[in-house]
N, C-alpha and C positions, 0 to 999 in steps of 0.2 A: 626162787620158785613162787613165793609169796607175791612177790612186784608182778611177776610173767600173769600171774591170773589176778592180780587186781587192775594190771592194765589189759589185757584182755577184757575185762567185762566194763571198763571204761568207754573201749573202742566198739563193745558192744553193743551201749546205752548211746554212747554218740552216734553209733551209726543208726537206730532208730531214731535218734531228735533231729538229723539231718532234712530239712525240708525238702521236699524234691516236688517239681513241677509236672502234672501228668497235661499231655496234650492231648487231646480225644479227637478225633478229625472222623469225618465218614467219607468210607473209599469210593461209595457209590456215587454214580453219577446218576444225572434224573433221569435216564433211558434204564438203567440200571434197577431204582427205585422201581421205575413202572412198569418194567418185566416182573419184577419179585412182586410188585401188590399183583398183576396178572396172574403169578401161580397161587399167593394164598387165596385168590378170589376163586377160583379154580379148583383149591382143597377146602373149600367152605370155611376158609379162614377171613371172616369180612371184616374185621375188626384189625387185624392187621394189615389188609388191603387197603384202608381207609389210611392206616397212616406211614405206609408206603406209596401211595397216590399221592398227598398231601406233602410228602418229601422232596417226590418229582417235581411236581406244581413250584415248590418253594425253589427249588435246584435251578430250573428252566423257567424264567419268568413270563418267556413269551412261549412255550410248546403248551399246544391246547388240549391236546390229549391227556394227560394224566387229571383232567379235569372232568375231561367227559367219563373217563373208567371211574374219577371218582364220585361222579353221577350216577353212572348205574351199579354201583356200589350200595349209592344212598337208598337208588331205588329198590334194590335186593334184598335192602332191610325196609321196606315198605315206608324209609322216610322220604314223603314225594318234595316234601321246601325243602329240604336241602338238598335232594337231587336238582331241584328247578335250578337254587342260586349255581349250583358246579359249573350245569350248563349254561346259566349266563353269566356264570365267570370264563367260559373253554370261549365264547362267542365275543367276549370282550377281546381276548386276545388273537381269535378267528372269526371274522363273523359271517366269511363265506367257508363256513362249513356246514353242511348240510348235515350230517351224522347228528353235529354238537341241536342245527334246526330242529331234528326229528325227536332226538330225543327230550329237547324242552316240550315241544309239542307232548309230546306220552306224558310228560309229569305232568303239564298242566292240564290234558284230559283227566287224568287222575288225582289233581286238584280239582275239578269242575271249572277249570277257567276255558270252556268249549273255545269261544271267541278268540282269545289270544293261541290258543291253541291251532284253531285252523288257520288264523295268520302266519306263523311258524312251520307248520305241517305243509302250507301251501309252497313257502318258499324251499323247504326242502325239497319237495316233487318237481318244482322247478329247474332247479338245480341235478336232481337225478330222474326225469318222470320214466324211467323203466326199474326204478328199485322197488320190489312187491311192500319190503317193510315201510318204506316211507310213506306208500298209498295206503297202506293197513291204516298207520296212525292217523290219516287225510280221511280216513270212512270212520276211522272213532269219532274224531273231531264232527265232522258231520253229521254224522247219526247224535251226539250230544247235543247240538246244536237245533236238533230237528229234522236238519235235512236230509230225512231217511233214505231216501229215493236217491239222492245224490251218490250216498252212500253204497250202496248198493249197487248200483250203474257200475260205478266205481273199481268196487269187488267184482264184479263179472267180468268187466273188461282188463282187471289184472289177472283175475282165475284163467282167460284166455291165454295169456301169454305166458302160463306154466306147464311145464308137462306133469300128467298126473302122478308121475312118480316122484317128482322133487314133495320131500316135507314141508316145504311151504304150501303145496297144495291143499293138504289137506286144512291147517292151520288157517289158508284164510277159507274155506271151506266152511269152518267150524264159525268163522268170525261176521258170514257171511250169513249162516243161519241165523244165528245171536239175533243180527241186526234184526235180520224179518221180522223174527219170535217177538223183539221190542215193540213194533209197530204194529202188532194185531192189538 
Protein backbone atom coordinates (compact mmCIF):
# COMPACT_ATOMS: atom_id res chain seq x y z
CA UNK A 1 0.00 0.00 0.00
CA UNK A 2 2.85 2.23 1.00
CA UNK A 3 4.72 1.83 -2.61
CA UNK A 4 0.91 2.11 -4.44
CA UNK A 5 0.77 5.78 -2.92
CA UNK A 6 4.38 6.76 -3.06
CA UNK A 7 4.29 5.98 -6.59
CA UNK A 8 1.11 7.42 -7.23
CA UNK A 9 2.29 10.90 -5.98
CA UNK A 10 5.49 10.21 -8.06
CA UNK A 11 3.41 9.94 -11.18
CA UNK A 12 1.70 12.94 -9.83
CA UNK A 13 4.74 15.36 -9.46
CA UNK A 14 6.04 13.93 -12.99
CA UNK A 15 2.98 14.49 -14.56
CA UNK A 16 3.15 18.33 -13.40
CA UNK A 17 7.18 18.59 -14.55
CA UNK A 18 6.13 17.16 -17.93
CA UNK A 19 6.75 20.04 -20.36
CA UNK A 20 4.07 20.37 -22.76
CA UNK A 21 3.99 22.79 -25.71
CA UNK A 22 0.80 25.01 -26.00
CA UNK A 23 0.08 26.19 -29.69
CA UNK A 24 -2.20 29.32 -29.74
CA UNK A 25 -3.23 29.84 -33.39
CA UNK A 26 -6.19 32.58 -34.20
CA UNK A 27 -9.32 30.93 -36.13
CA UNK A 28 -10.08 34.24 -37.55
CA UNK A 29 -9.65 35.19 -40.75
CA UNK A 30 -9.21 38.93 -41.74
CA UNK A 31 -13.01 39.12 -43.20
CA UNK A 32 -13.54 37.64 -39.91
CA UNK A 33 -11.45 40.25 -37.80
CA UNK A 34 -13.24 42.98 -39.72
CA UNK A 35 -16.80 41.97 -39.11
CA UNK A 36 -16.06 41.46 -35.30
CA UNK A 37 -14.12 45.14 -35.04
CA UNK A 38 -17.53 46.32 -37.22
CA UNK A 39 -19.78 45.00 -34.22
CA UNK A 40 -17.60 46.35 -31.30
CA UNK A 41 -17.55 49.65 -33.21
CA UNK A 42 -21.26 49.34 -33.41
CA UNK A 43 -21.40 48.62 -29.39
CA UNK A 44 -19.21 51.48 -28.73
CA UNK A 45 -16.47 49.22 -28.09
CA UNK A 46 -13.59 51.36 -30.11
CA UNK A 47 -10.84 50.14 -28.44
CA UNK A 48 -11.51 46.74 -29.44
CA UNK A 49 -12.36 47.63 -32.91
CA UNK A 50 -9.03 49.18 -33.31
CA UNK A 51 -7.51 45.97 -32.64
CA UNK A 52 -9.70 43.78 -34.55
CA UNK A 53 -9.25 46.17 -37.51
CA UNK A 54 -5.45 46.04 -37.02
CA UNK A 55 -5.78 42.01 -37.01
CA UNK A 56 -7.58 42.16 -40.42
CA UNK A 57 -5.00 44.65 -41.94
CA UNK A 58 -2.17 42.25 -40.65
CA UNK A 59 -4.21 38.98 -41.84
CA UNK A 60 -4.98 40.45 -45.62
CA UNK A 61 -1.93 42.37 -46.54
CA UNK A 62 -3.45 43.71 -49.63
CA UNK A 63 -7.61 44.22 -48.47
CA UNK A 64 -7.98 47.91 -48.03
CA UNK A 65 -10.72 48.09 -45.94
CA UNK A 66 -10.10 46.98 -42.45
CA UNK A 67 -7.95 50.08 -42.81
CA UNK A 68 -10.40 52.43 -43.75
CA UNK A 69 -12.88 51.19 -40.79
CA UNK A 70 -9.72 51.45 -38.88
CA UNK A 71 -9.80 55.24 -39.89
CA UNK A 72 -12.97 55.94 -38.90
CA UNK A 73 -12.33 54.24 -35.87
CA UNK A 74 -9.45 56.76 -35.34
CA UNK A 75 -11.63 59.34 -36.37
CA UNK A 76 -14.45 58.38 -33.75
CA UNK A 77 -12.10 58.89 -31.09
CA UNK A 78 -11.32 62.40 -32.51
CA UNK A 79 -7.66 61.18 -33.42
CA UNK A 80 -7.59 62.95 -36.87
CA UNK A 81 -3.28 61.69 -37.67
CA UNK A 82 -3.98 58.55 -37.30
CA UNK A 83 -7.18 58.31 -38.99
CA UNK A 84 -5.28 60.40 -41.99
CA UNK A 85 -2.09 57.53 -41.83
CA UNK A 86 -5.10 54.34 -41.91
CA UNK A 87 -6.35 56.06 -44.84
CA UNK A 88 -3.06 56.52 -46.56
CA UNK A 89 -2.28 53.22 -45.60
CA UNK A 90 -6.06 51.65 -47.16
CA UNK A 91 -4.78 53.96 -50.49
CA UNK A 92 -1.52 52.44 -50.59
CA UNK A 93 -2.97 49.19 -50.98
CA UNK A 94 -6.17 50.80 -53.11
CA UNK A 95 -5.53 53.95 -54.43
CA UNK A 96 -8.66 53.91 -56.76
CA UNK A 97 -10.75 53.94 -53.97
CA UNK A 98 -12.72 56.75 -53.39
CA UNK A 99 -14.43 55.94 -49.90
CA UNK A 100 -10.41 55.46 -48.53
CA UNK A 101 -10.19 59.43 -51.03
CA UNK A 102 -13.02 61.01 -49.04
CA UNK A 103 -12.38 60.00 -46.13
CA UNK A 104 -8.47 61.20 -46.04
CA UNK A 105 -10.10 64.30 -47.28
CA UNK A 106 -12.51 64.65 -43.88
CA UNK A 107 -9.37 63.98 -41.72
CA UNK A 108 -7.26 66.39 -43.32
CA UNK A 109 -10.18 69.18 -43.15
CA UNK A 110 -10.11 68.27 -39.69
CA UNK A 111 -6.36 68.62 -39.59
CA UNK A 112 -6.56 72.14 -41.35
CA UNK A 113 -4.75 70.61 -44.27
CA UNK A 114 -7.81 72.50 -46.76
CA UNK A 115 -5.39 72.09 -49.87
CA UNK A 116 -4.47 68.57 -49.73
CA UNK A 117 -7.71 68.09 -48.74
CA UNK A 118 -9.69 69.42 -51.67
CA UNK A 119 -7.12 67.45 -53.78
CA UNK A 120 -8.33 64.23 -52.36
CA UNK A 121 -12.17 65.27 -51.98
CA UNK A 122 -11.79 66.23 -55.69
CA UNK A 123 -10.65 62.93 -56.79
CA UNK A 124 -13.26 61.23 -54.92
CA UNK A 125 -16.33 63.23 -56.54
CA UNK A 126 -14.53 62.32 -59.53
CA UNK A 127 -14.66 58.93 -59.09
CA UNK A 128 -18.34 59.06 -57.61
CA UNK A 129 -19.82 62.87 -58.53
CA UNK A 130 -23.44 61.76 -57.54
CA UNK A 131 -22.40 60.54 -53.76
CA UNK A 132 -23.98 63.62 -51.49
CA UNK A 133 -21.04 62.52 -48.74
CA UNK A 134 -18.38 62.97 -50.97
CA UNK A 135 -19.58 66.54 -52.26
CA UNK A 136 -20.24 67.32 -48.46
CA UNK A 137 -16.51 66.76 -47.68
CA UNK A 138 -15.70 68.80 -51.36
CA UNK A 139 -17.92 72.06 -49.79
CA UNK A 140 -15.79 71.63 -46.37
CA UNK A 141 -12.64 71.56 -48.19
CA UNK A 142 -13.78 74.56 -50.09
CA UNK A 143 -15.34 76.72 -47.80
CA UNK A 144 -11.72 75.93 -45.65
CA UNK A 145 -10.04 76.99 -48.25
CA UNK A 146 -12.22 80.20 -48.89
CA UNK A 147 -13.94 79.16 -51.49
CA UNK A 148 -17.23 79.85 -49.97
CA UNK A 149 -19.22 80.38 -52.93
CA UNK A 150 -17.91 77.32 -54.54
CA UNK A 151 -19.13 75.70 -51.62
CA UNK A 152 -22.25 76.42 -51.45
CA UNK A 153 -23.14 76.27 -55.32
CA UNK A 154 -22.04 73.05 -54.43
CA UNK A 155 -24.41 72.28 -51.61
CA UNK A 156 -27.39 73.36 -53.56
CA UNK A 157 -26.96 71.57 -56.48
CA UNK A 158 -26.47 68.32 -54.25
CA UNK A 159 -29.49 69.51 -51.95
CA UNK A 160 -31.18 69.32 -55.60
CA UNK A 161 -30.76 65.90 -56.20
CA UNK A 162 -32.27 64.77 -52.72
CA UNK A 163 -35.66 64.21 -51.89
CA UNK A 164 -36.60 66.08 -48.75
CA UNK A 165 -37.25 62.98 -46.85
CA UNK A 166 -34.00 61.27 -47.22
CA UNK A 167 -31.74 62.31 -43.89
CA UNK A 168 -29.19 63.32 -45.69
CA UNK A 169 -31.30 66.17 -46.64
CA UNK A 170 -31.56 67.74 -43.85
CA UNK A 171 -27.78 67.17 -42.79
CA UNK A 172 -26.49 68.92 -45.66
CA UNK A 173 -29.19 71.39 -44.98
CA UNK A 174 -27.62 72.15 -41.75
CA UNK A 175 -24.02 72.04 -43.37
CA UNK A 176 -25.22 74.25 -45.97
CA UNK A 177 -26.38 76.96 -43.46
CA UNK A 178 -22.91 76.61 -41.47
CA UNK A 179 -21.22 77.51 -44.56
CA UNK A 180 -23.31 80.93 -45.10
CA UNK A 181 -23.37 81.83 -41.26
CA UNK A 182 -19.17 81.39 -41.93
CA UNK A 183 -19.05 84.05 -44.50
CA UNK A 184 -21.12 86.91 -43.21
Amino acid sequence: MRFVCCLLFFLALSGCATPRIVVLSDPLDAREHNDLGVSYEAAGQLDLALKSYEAAAAKDRSWDQPLINLGNAHAALGDWAQARESFRLALKRNPENPEAMNNLAYALVNLEKAREALEWSSAAVNAEPGNPLFRATMALALAQTGEREKALALLDETLQTLPPGDPLHGEMTALRDRIAAESL
